[in-house]
N, C-alpha and C positions, 0 to 999 in steps of 0.2 A: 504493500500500500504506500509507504514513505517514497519510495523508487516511482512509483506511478504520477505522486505529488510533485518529485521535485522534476518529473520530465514535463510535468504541465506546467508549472513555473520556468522552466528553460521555454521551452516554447513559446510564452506569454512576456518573457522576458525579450525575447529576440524580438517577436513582434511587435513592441514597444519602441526598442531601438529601431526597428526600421519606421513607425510612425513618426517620434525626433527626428528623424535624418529628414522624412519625407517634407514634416513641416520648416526645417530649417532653409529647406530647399527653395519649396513655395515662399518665405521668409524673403532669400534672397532676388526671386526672382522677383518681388512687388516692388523690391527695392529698387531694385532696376527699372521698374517700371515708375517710382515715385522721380527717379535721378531725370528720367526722361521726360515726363510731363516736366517737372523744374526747367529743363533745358530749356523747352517747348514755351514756357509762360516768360522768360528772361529773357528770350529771342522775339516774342511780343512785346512785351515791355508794356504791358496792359497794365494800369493800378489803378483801386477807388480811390475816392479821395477822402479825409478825415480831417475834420476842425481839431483843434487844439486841444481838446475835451474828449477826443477819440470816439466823437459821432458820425458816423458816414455823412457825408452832406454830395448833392447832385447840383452844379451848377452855382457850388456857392452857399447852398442853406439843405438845412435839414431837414423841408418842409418836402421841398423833391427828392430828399432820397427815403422819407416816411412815405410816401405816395409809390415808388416804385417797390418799397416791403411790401406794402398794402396789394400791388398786383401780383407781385408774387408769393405772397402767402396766401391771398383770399382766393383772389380769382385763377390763379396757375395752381395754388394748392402744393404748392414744392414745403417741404418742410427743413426749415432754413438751421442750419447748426452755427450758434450765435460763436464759438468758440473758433467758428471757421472763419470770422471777420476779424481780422488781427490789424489797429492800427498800425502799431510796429513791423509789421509785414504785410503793407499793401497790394503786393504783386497778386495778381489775380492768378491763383493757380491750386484753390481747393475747389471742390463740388460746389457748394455756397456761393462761394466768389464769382464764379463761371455761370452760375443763374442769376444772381444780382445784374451781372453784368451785360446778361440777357436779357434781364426785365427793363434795362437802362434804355436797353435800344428801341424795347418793346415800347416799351412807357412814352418815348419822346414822338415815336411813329405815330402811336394811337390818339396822341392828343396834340398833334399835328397840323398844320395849316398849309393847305397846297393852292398856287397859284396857278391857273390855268387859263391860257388864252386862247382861246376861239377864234381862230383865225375869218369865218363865214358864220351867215347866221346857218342856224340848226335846228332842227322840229322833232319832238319825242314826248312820242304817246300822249299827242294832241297838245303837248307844251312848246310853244315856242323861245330860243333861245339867241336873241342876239348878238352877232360877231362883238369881242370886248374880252377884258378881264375880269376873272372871277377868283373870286374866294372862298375855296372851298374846305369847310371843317372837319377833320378825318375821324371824331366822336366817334373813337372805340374801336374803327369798322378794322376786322382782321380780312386779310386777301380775297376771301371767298364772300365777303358783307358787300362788296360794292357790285353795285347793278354796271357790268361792262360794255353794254350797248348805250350805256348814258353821255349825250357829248361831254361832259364835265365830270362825272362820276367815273368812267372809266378812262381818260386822263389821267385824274388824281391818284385813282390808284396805282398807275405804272409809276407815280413821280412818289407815293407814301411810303410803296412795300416796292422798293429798288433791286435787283439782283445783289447788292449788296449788302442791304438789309436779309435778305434770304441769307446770302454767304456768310453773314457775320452769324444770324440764328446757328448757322449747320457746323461752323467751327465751335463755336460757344455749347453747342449739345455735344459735341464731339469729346470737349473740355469736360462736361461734365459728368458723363457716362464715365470717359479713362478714369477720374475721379475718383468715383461711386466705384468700380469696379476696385479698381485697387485696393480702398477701402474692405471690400468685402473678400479681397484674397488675404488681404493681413490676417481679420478674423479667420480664414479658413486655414490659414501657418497657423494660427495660435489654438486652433481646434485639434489641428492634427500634432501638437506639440500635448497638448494635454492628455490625449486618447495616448500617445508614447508614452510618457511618465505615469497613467495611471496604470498601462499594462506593468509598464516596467514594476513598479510597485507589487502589481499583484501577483506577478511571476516570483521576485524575491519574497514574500509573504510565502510561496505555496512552496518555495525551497527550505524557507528557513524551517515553517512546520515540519518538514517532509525528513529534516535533519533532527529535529525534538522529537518525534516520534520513534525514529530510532531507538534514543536514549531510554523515554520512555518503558519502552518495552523491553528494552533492556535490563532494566532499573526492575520492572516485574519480573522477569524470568529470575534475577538474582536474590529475590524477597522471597520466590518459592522456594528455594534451595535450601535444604534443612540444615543447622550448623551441624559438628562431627559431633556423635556424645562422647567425654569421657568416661573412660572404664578406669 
């Protein structure tokens, strides 16, 4: 029985060690993958901006960058990790950072003023429009909100939501996924470092009984042994 213990303990023990190895592995390879996005966010050279007081502020005040939390926590529904806004480290290059800085873009789009000129008058759906300048409010509208047979609505829209505005959205999610990913390989090193160390444990547990028992029974076999009598 002791022999059968401590081969289950060897075994639980190896297995252990190769979990540590496995998680130090994945360890290093996030690392690699954290060195990289750094690279990535320094080579932008993207940073929020923060008053003296270490409150974000947009444009100057605090009033615009409480207004772009507000889209992105209410209405985007991103759940913002405040510990990821570091004045002392501006550089936009955690998961947080990279949707704030998404919501920046979002923010300034959606609440937007696009000038559009009309070069001829134009008639639509029995409204007429004549040739001029116009001012138009881009209130909220996301790509698919604007009516694009409108002579002035769909205009605005190719001048609101710009291929660049697109381009900046799809690096910025790009930023935040690598992020969010990394993130969740750290925890999955530090899952498979645990699952190591708890087998290692319980392989040395199933050795060390498997050694007492021994003794044990040892210890009984030599309690039954009658002393000599003297004669």
């Amino acid at each position: 029985m002791s022999k059968r213990l401590q081969i289950i303990g060897i075994v639980l023990a190896v297995f252990g060690l190769g979990f540590v190895l496995a998680g130090g592995y994945a360890y290093l390879q996030v690392q690699d993958g954290y060195d990289s996005l750094q690279a990535f966010s320094e080579a932008q050279n993207v940073t929020l901006s923060y008053n003296e007081d270490g409150e974000l502020v947009d444009r100057g005040t605090t009033e615009g960058a409480d207004a772009i939390m507000t889209l992105l926590t209410d209405e985007w529904g991103y759940p913002v990790v405040e510990s990821d806004l570091d004045p002392d480290d501006p550089l936009v290059n955690t998961a947080s950072e990279y949707m704030f800085q998404m919501a920046t873009v979002g923010y300034h789009v959606l609440n937007g003023t696009q000038t559009v000129v009309l070069a001829e008058d134009a008639e639509y759906q029995g409204e007429f429009f004549p040739a001029g300048t116009y001012e138009f409010e881009v209130d909220g509208r996301y790509w698919t909100d604007f009516d694009r047979g409108h002579p002035i609505e769909g205009p605005a829209r190719e001048q609101a939501w710009t291929s660049t505005v697109h381009g900046l959205f799809g690096e910025l999610g790009v930023g935040t996924v690598t992020a969010s990913t990394l993130q969740l390989g750290l925890a999955f090193a530090g899952v498979l470092a645990g699952l190591g160390i708890t087998f290692a444990l319980l392989g040395g547990g199933l050795i060390w009984a498997g050694t007492g028992r021994d003794e044990i029974v040892t210890l009984a076999i030599d309690d039954r042994i009658p002393e000599p009598s003297v004669v």
